[in-house]
C-alpha positions in Angstrom: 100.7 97.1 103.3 102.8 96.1 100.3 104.4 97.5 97.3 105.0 95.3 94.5 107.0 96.8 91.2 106.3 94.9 88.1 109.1 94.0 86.1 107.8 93.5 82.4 107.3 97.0 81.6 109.1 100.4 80.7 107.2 102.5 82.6 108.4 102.7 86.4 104.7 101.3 88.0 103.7 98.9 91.3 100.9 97.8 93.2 99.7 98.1 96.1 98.1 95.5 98.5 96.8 95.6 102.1 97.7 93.1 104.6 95.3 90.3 103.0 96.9 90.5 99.3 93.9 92.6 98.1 95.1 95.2 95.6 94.3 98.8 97.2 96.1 101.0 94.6 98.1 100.8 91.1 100.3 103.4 90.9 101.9 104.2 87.5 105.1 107.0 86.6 104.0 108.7 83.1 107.1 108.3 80.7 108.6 110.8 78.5 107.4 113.4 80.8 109.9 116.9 81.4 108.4 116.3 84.9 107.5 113.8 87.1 103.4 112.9 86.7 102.2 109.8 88.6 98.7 108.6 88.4 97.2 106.1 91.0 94.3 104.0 90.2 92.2 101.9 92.3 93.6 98.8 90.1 95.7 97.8 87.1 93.2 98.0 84.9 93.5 101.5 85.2 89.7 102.1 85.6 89.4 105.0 88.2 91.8 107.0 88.9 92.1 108.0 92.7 95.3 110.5 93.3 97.9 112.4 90.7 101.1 113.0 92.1 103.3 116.1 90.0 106.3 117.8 90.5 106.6 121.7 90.9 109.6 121.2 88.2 111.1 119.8 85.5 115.3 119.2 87.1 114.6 116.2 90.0 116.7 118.0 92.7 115.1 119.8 95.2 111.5 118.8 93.6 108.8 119.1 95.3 105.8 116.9 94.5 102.2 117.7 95.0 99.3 115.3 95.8 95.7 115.8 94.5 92.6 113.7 94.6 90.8 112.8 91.1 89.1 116.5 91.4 92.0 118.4 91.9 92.1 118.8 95.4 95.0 119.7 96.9 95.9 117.4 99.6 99.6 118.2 100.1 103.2 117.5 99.0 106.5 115.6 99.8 109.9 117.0 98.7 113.2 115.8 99.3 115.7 118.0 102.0 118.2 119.4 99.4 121.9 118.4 100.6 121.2 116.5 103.5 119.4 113.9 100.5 122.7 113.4 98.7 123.9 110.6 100.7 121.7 109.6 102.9 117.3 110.0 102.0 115.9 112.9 103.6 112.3 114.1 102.9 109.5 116.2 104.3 105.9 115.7 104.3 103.6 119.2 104.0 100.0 119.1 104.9 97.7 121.2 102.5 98.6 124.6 104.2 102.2 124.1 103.7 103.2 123.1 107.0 105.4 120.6 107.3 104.0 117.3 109.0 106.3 114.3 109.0 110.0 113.6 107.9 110.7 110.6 106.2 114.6 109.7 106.7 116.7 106.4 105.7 117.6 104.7 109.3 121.4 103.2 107.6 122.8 104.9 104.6 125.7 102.3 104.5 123.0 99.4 103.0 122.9 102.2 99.9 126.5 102.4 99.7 127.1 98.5 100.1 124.4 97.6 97.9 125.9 99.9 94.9 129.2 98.6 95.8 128.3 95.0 95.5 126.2 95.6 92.1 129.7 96.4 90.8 131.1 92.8 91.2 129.9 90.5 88.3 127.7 87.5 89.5 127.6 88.9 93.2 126.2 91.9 91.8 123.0 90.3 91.0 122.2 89.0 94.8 122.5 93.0 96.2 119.1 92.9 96.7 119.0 90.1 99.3 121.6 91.6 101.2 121.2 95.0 101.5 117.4 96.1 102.1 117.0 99.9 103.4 114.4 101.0 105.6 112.7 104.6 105.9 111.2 106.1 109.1 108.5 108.4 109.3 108.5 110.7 112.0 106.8 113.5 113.5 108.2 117.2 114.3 108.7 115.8 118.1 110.9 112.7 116.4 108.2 110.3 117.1 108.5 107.1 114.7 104.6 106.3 113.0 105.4 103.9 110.0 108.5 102.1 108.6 109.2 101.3 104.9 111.6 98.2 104.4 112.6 96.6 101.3 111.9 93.0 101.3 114.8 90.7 100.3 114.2 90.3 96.1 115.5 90.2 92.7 115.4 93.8 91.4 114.5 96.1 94.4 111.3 95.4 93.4 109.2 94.2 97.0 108.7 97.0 100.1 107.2 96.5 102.8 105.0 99.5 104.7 104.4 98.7 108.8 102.1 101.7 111.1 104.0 101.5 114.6 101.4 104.4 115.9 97.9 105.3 115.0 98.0 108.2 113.1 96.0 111.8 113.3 92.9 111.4 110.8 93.5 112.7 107.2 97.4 111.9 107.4 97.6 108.3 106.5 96.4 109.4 102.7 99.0 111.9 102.7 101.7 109.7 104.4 100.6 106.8 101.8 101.2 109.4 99.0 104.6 110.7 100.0 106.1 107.5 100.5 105.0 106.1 97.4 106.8 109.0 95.2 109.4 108.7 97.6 110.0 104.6 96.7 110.0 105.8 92.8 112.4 108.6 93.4 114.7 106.2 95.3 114.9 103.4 93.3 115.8 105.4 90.8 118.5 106.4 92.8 119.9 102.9 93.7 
């Protein structure tokens, strides 16, 4: 799976395609909002919505961000792991009884902190993003890796790339889906 953000608009949005290019979900970030609200549709067109992502709050630190299906169903939440998220990414993924699930964690800080260095340089700034692409693990409570997130050398941050390494319990793909698709808007808001 892919996750392609668009670069002509405002609003923080991307699409998402499975392994053949077909587009499986267009996710867009509401603007102007005192707190996070993310609708995802089944296409750009906008023509049925599938999920709505929202956060419990309006201040982005220590959020927490709850999934729901087009009628409201509670299907669970990601948040991100308070000061252990300052330097290096750090969330949790709770099923729909609270419990947590999966972690996702960034496998090298240092391509963050090289990255924002290098943006600093005129000229050099601009090629960051083909140098320094991080990568996310998602792993179980026993530290078992199931999926990888990588950014994809591009202009702008704007290309990740999502790989399953393990077949994963039914019902927890949706919710893994969901979490790391707030957690790619959160972080490249971050840097």
């Amino acid at each position: 799976m892919e996750f392609s953000f668009k670069i002509g608009t405002l609003a923080n949005d991307f699409i998402a395609t499975d392994a053949n290019g077909k587009t499986i979900a267009y996710v867009r970030q509401k603007m102007f909002k005192f707190k996070e609200a993310i609708m995802i549709y089944t296409n750009d067109k906008k023509t049925e919505l599938l999920y709505k992502i929202n956060a419990d709050r309006m201040i982005d630190f220590n959020a927490s961000y709850s999934f729901t299906d087009a009628n409201d169903k509670v299907l669970g939440r990601v948040g991100r792991r308070g000061m252990r998220s300052l330097l290096k990414a750090h969330y949790e993924i709770f099923d729909n009884e609270n419990k947590t699930e999966y972690s996702i964690k960034e496998e090298n800080p240092w391509s963050k902190v090289f990255d924002a260095l290098l943006c600093e340089v005129p000229l050099l700034g601009m090629f960051s993003g083909y140098m320094f692409n991080p990568k996310y693990g998602v792993f179980d409570n026993d530290g078992k890796i199931f999926a990888r997130l990588s950014k994809k050398p591009s202009f702008f941050g704007r290309r990740f790339k999502l790989e399953k390494l393990e077949e994963l319990p039914e019902g927890d793909g949706e919710r893994m889906m969901l979490a790391l698709m707030m957690m790619i808007l959160l972080e490249r808001r971050r840097g």
